[in-house]
C-alpha positions as CSV (number, residue, x, y, z in Angstrom):
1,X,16.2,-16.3,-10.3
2,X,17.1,-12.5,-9.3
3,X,15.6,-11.2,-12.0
4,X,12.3,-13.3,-11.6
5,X,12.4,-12.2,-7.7
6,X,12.3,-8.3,-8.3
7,X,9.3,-9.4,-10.4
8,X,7.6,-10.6,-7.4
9,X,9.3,-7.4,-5.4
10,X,7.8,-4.9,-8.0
11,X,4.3,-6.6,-7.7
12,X,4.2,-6.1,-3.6
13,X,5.7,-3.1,-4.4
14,X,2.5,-1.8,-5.8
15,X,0.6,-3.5,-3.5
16,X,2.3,-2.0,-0.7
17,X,2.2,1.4,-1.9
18,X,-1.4,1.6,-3.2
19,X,-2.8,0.4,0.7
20,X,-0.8,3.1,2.2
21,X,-1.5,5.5,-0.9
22,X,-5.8,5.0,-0.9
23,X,-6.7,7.5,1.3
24,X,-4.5,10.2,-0.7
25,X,-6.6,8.9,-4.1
26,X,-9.5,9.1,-2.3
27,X,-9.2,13.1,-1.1
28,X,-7.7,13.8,-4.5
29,X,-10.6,12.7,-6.4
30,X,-13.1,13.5,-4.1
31,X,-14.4,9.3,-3.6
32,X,-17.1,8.0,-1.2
33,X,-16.6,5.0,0.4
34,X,-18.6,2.7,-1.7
35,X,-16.7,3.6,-4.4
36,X,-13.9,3.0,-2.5
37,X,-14.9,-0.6,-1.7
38,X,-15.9,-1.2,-5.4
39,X,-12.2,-0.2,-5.8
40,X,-11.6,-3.9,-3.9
41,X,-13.7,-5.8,-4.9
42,X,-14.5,-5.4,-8.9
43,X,-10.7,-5.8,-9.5
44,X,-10.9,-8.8,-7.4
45,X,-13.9,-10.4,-9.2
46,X,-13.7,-9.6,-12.5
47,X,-10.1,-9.3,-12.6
48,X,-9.8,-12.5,-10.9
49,X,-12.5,-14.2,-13.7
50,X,-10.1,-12.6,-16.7
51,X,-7.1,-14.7,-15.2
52,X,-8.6,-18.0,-14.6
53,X,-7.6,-19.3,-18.0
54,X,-4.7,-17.6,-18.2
55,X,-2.9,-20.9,-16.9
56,X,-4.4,-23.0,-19.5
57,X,-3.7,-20.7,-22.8
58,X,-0.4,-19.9,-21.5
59,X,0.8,-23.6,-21.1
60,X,4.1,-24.5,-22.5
61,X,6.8,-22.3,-22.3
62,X,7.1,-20.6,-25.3
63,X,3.0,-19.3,-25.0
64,X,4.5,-18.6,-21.3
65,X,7.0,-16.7,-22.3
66,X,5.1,-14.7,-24.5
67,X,2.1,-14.1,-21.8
68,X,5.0,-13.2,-19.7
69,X,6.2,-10.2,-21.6
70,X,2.7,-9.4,-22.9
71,X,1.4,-9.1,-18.8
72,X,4.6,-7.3,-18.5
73,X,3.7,-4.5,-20.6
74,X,0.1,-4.1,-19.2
75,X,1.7,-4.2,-16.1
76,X,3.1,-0.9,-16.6
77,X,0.6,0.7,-18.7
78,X,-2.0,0.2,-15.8
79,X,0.5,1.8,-13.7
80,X,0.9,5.0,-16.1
81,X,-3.1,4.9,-16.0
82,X,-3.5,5.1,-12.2
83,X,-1.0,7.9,-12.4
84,X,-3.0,9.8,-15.1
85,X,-6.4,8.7,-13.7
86,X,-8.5,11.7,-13.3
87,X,-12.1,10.1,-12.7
88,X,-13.3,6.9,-10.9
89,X,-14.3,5.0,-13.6
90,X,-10.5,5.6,-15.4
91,X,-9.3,4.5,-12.4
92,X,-11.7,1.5,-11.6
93,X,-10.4,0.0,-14.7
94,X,-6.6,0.6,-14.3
95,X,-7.1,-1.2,-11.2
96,X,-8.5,-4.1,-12.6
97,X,-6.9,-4.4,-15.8
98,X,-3.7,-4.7,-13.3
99,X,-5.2,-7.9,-12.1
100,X,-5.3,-9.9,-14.7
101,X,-2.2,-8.3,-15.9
102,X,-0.1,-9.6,-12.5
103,X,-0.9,-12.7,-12.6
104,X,0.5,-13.1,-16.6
105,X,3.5,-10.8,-15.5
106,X,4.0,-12.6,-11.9
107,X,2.3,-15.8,-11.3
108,X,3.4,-17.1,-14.7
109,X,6.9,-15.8,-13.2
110,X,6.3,-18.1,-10.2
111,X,5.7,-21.5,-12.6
112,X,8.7,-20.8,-14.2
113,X,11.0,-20.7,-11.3
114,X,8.8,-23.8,-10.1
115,X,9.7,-25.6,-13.2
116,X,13.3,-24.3,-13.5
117,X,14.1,-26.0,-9.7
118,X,11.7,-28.8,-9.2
119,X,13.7,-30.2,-6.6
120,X,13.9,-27.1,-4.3
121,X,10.4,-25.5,-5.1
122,X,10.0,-25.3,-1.2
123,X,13.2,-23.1,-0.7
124,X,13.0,-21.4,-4.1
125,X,9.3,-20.6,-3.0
126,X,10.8,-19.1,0.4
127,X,13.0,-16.8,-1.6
128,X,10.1,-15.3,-3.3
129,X,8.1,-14.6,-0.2
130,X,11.3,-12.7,1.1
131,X,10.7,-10.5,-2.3
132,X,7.1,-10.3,-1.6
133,X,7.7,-9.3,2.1
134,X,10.4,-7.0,1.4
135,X,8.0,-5.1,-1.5
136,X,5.4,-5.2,0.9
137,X,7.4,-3.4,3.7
138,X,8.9,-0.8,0.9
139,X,6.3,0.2,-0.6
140,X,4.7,2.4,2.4
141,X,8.5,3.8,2.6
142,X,8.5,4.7,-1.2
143,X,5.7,6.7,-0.9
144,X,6.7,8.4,2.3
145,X,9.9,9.3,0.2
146,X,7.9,10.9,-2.7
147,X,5.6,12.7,-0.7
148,X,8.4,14.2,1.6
149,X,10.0,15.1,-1.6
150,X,7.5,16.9,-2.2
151,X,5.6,14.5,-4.7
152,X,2.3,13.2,-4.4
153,X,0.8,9.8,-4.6
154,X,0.9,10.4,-8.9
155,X,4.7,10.5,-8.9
156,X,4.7,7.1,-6.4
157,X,3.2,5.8,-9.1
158,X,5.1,6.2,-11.7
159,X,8.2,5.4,-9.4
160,X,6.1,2.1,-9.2
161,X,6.2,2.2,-13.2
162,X,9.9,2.8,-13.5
163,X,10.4,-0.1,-11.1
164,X,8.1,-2.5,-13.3
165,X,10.2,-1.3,-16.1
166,X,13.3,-2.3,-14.9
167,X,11.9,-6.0,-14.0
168,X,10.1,-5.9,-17.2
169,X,13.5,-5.3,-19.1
170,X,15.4,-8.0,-16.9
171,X,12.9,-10.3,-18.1
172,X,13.5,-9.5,-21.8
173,X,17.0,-10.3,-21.0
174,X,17.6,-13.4,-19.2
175,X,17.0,-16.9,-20.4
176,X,13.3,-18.1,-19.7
177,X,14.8,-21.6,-18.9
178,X,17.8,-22.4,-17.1
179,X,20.0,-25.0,-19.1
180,X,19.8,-27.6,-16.1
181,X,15.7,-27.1,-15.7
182,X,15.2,-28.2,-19.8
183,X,14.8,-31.6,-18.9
184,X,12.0,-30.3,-16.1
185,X,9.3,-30.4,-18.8
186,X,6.8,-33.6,-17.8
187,X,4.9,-35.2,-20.4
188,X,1.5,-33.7,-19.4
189,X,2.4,-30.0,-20.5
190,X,3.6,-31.8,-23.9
191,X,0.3,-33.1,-24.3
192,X,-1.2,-29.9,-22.6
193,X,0.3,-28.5,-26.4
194,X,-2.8,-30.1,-28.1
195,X,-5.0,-27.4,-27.8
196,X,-7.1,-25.5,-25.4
197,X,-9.6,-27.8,-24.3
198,X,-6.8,-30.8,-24.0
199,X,-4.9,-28.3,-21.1
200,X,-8.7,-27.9,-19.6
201,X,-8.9,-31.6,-19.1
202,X,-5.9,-31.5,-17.6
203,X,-7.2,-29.0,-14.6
204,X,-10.5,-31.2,-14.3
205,X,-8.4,-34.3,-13.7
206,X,-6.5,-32.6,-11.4
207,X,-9.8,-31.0,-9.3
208,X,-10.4,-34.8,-9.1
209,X,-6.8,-35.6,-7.0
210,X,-7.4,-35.4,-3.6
211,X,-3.7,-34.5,-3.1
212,X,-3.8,-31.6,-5.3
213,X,-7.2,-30.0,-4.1
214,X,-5.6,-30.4,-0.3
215,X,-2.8,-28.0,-0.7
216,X,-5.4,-25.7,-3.0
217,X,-7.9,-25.8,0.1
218,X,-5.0,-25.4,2.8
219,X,-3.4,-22.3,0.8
220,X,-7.1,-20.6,1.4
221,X,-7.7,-21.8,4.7
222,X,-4.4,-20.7,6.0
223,X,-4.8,-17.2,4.3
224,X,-7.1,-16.4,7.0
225,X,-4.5,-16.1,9.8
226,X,-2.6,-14.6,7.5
227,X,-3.8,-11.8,4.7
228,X,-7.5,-11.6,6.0
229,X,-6.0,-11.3,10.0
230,X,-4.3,-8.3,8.5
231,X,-7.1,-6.9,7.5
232,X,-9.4,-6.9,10.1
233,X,-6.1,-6.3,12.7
234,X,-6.7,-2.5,13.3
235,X,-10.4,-2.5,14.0
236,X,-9.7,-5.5,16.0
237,X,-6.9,-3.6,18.3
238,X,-9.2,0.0,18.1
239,X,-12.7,-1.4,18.3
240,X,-12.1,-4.7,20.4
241,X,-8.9,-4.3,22.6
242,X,-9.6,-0.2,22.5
243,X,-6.0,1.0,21.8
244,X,-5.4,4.4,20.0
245,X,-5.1,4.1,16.5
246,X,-1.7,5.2,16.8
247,X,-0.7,1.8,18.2
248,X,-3.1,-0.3,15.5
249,X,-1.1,1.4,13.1
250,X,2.3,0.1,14.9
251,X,1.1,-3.1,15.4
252,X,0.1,-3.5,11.1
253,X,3.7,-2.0,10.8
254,X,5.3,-4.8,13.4
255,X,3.1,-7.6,11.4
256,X,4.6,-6.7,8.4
257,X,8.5,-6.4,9.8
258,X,7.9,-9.7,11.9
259,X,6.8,-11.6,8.9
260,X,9.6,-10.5,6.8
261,X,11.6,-11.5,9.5
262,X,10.0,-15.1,9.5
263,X,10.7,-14.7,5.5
264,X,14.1,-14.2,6.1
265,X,14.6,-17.4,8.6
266,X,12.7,-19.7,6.5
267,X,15.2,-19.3,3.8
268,X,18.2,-20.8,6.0
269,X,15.9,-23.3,8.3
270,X,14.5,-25.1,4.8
271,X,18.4,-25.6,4.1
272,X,18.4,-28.0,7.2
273,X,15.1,-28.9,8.1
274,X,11.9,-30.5,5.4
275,X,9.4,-28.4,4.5
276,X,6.7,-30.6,6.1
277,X,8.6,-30.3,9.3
278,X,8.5,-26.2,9.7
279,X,4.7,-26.5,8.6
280,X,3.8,-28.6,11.3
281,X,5.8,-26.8,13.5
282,X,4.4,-23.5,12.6
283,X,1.2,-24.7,12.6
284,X,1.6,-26.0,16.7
285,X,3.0,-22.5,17.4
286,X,0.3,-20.4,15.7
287,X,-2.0,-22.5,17.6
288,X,-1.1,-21.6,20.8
289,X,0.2,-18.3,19.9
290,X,-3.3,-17.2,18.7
291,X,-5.6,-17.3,21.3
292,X,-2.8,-15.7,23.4
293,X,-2.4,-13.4,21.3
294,X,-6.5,-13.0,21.5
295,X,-6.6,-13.5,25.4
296,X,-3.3,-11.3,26.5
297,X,-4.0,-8.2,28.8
298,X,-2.3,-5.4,27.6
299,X,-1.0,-4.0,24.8
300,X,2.6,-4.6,25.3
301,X,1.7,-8.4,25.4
302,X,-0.3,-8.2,22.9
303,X,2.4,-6.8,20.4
304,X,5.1,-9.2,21.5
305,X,2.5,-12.1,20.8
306,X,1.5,-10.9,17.3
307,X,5.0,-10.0,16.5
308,X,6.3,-14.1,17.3
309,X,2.6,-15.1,15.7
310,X,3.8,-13.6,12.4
311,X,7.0,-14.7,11.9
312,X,5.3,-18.3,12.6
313,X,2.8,-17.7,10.1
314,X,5.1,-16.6,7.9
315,X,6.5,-19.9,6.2
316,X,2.7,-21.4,5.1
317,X,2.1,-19.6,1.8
318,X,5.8,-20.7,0.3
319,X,5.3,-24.1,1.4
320,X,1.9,-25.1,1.1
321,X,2.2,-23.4,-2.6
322,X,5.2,-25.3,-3.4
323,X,3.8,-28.6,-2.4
324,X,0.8,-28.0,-4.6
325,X,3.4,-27.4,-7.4
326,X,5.2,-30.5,-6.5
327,X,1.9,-32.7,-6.5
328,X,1.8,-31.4,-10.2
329,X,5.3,-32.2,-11.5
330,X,5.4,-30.6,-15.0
331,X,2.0,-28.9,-15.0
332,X,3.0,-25.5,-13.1
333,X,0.5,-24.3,-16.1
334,X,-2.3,-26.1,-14.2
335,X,-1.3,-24.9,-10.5
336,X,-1.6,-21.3,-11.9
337,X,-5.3,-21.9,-13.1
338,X,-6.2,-23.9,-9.5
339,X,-4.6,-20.5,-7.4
340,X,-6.3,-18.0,-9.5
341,X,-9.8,-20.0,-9.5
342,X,-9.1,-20.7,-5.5
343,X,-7.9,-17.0,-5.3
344,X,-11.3,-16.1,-6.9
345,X,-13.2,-18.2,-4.0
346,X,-11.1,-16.9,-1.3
347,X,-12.1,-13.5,-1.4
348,X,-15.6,-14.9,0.5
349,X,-13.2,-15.3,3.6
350,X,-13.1,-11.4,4.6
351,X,-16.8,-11.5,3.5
352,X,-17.6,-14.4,5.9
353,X,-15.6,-13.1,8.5
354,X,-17.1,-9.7,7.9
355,X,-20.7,-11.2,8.3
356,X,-19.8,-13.2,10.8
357,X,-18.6,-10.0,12.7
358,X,-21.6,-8.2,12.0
359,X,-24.1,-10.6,13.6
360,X,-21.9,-11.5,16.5
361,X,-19.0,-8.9,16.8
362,X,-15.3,-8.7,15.8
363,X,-14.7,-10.6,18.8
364,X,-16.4,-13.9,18.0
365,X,-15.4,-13.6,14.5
366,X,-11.6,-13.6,15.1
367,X,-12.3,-16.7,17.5
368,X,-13.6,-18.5,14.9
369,X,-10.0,-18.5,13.5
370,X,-8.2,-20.7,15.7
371,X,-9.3,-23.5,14.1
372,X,-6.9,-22.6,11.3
373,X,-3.7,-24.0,12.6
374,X,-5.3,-26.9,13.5
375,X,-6.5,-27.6,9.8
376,X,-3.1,-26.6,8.3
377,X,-1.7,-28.9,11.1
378,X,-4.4,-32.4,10.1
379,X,-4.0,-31.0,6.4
380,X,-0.2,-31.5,6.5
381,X,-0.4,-35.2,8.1
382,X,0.9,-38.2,5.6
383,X,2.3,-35.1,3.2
384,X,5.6,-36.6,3.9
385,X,5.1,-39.7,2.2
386,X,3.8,-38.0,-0.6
């Protein structure tokens, strides 16, 4: 498990650094802001379109395995690229050949764990959002640290390389299946073995199970108070609540330590308390922390709000992503293919909310998101008798 968490650390790592690191890559090679936003969105897209079967070819564990180590390696030579990238268009394509590349080197990471501990997918899941978190947090800090060094954003990256090396190498060295998950394996990935289009017809039976598509359309949903909040959080706090940017940037910064806080609790609550339990409790609390949040005076109140909203928030993606697991005993292969293709459709949420702003204003468009809590809440009802 340790070395399949600094997988997941490495990943955010990246993802961490390259936020704070874009407006360094942008003065350095002289990019306009459409180019920056095609640096979003076409790894996104087409990215996103290159790992959609990767779940289905990489069924099983040896092809896993294999797609594992193979994603691995890309991992790191996209890394090396964005370090060496000297034009848009070479660094365009690093970025989205790192895509596809992290969800063989991570997400196929994540179904292993998910099959290794079928029985504690919820608190193995809550472990892994701690990595996440804790990546996610760093990675600003590791870049600081070059730069005050006196590196630039090239050397962060191939820090980020040398780190992605050293999970890389764990992973050649441990064993891909713990003894005690061997007997994990259901029937459906032994008949997902028959070839390509028999592991397709498994993810159309599964688009047809109500159960299954319910966690796949809550994971999305709940994204929006979530990754997509985050976002749009600055321009809310410098546009809407007219802060200085200094304090947007403190609030992003407070997001990000509250909800590795919340990381850190849900790791010791799920050892007492069900995962269905914390979701609907979470779910109550976001929705009256929310609109506090969105109604509260000042910015002092404002902060404290966001800070408890966050750490609330925090326990949805680790448990609505280990119950769509667990409504797929033995086909973690299958859950991979539904995230990426859900992923793919989930990046409309910062377009719609984006649109929606534009036509109303920030204001109304953040409103619209208090009905997320109460569809995480109505999505979660009878998942205990599941």
């Amino acid at each position: 498990m340790a070395v399949a968490l600094a997988v997941e650390l490495a990943d955010e790592l990246v993802d961490g650094a390259k936020g704070a690191a874009l407006p360094l890559i942008r003065h350095d090679l002289g990019l306009n802001y459409g180019q920056v936003g095609l640096l979003a969105s076409v790894p996104l897209l087409v990215g996103g379109a290159l790992e959609l079967p990767l779940g289905i070819m990489a069924s099983g564990p040896v092809r896993r395995r294999r797609a594992v180590l193979a994603g691995g390696i890309v991992f790191i030579l996209s890394l090396l690229a964005v370090a060496g990238a000297r034009s848009f268009l070479v660094l365009l394509a690093a970025f989205t050949v790192f895509f596809p590349a992290s969800g063989a080197f991570v997400s196929l990471t994540q179904a292993e764990l998910m099959d290794a501990w079928p029985d504690r997918q919820a608190r193995v899941l809550a472990r892994w959002d701690l990595a996440g978190s804790t990546g996610a947090v760093a990675g600003p800090l590791l870049l600081t640290a070059v730069l005050a060094a006196g590196g630039g954003w090239r050397t962060a990256y191939l820090a980020l390389a040398a780190a992605a090396a050293v999970a890389w190498l764990g992973t050649c060295l441990r064993d891909p299946v713990p003894v005690a998950a061997a007997a994990a394996v259901d029937a459906p990935d032994a008949l997902a073995d028959g070839g390509f289009w028999a592991r397709a017809r498994l993810v159309l039976g599964a688009l047809r199970d109500r159960s299954v598509m319910r966690w796949v359309l809550l994971i999305e949903v709940a994204d929006l108070l979530v990754d997509v909040l985050t976002g749009f959080l600055a321009l809310y706090l410098v546009d809407v609540a007219h802060l200085p940017p200094a304090v947007a940037a403190l609030a992003i910064a407070l997001r990000l330590g509250a909800g590795l806080a919340g990381d850190a609790a849900l790791v010791l609550v799920l050892e007492r308390v069900s995962d269905v339990t914390v979701l609907r409790v979470s779910a109550v609390a976001a929705a009256l922390l929310y609109p506090g949040f969105l109604l509260a005076p000042g910015p002092a109140a404002k902060l404290i709000i966001l800070a408890v909203l966050s750490a609330a928030t925090a326990p949805w993606y680790p448990i609505l992503q280990a119950r769509l697991y667990g409504s797929l005993p033995g086909r973690s292969s299958v859950a991979v293919t539904l995230s990426s293709a859900a992923a793919l459709a989930g990046g409309l949420g910062p377009l719609t909310v984006g649109l929606i702003a534009q036509a109303f204003g920030l204001s109304w468009a953040l409103v619209v998101l208090v009905v997320v809590p109460v569809a995480v809440l109505a999505g979660s009802a009878g998942a205990s008798r599941e």
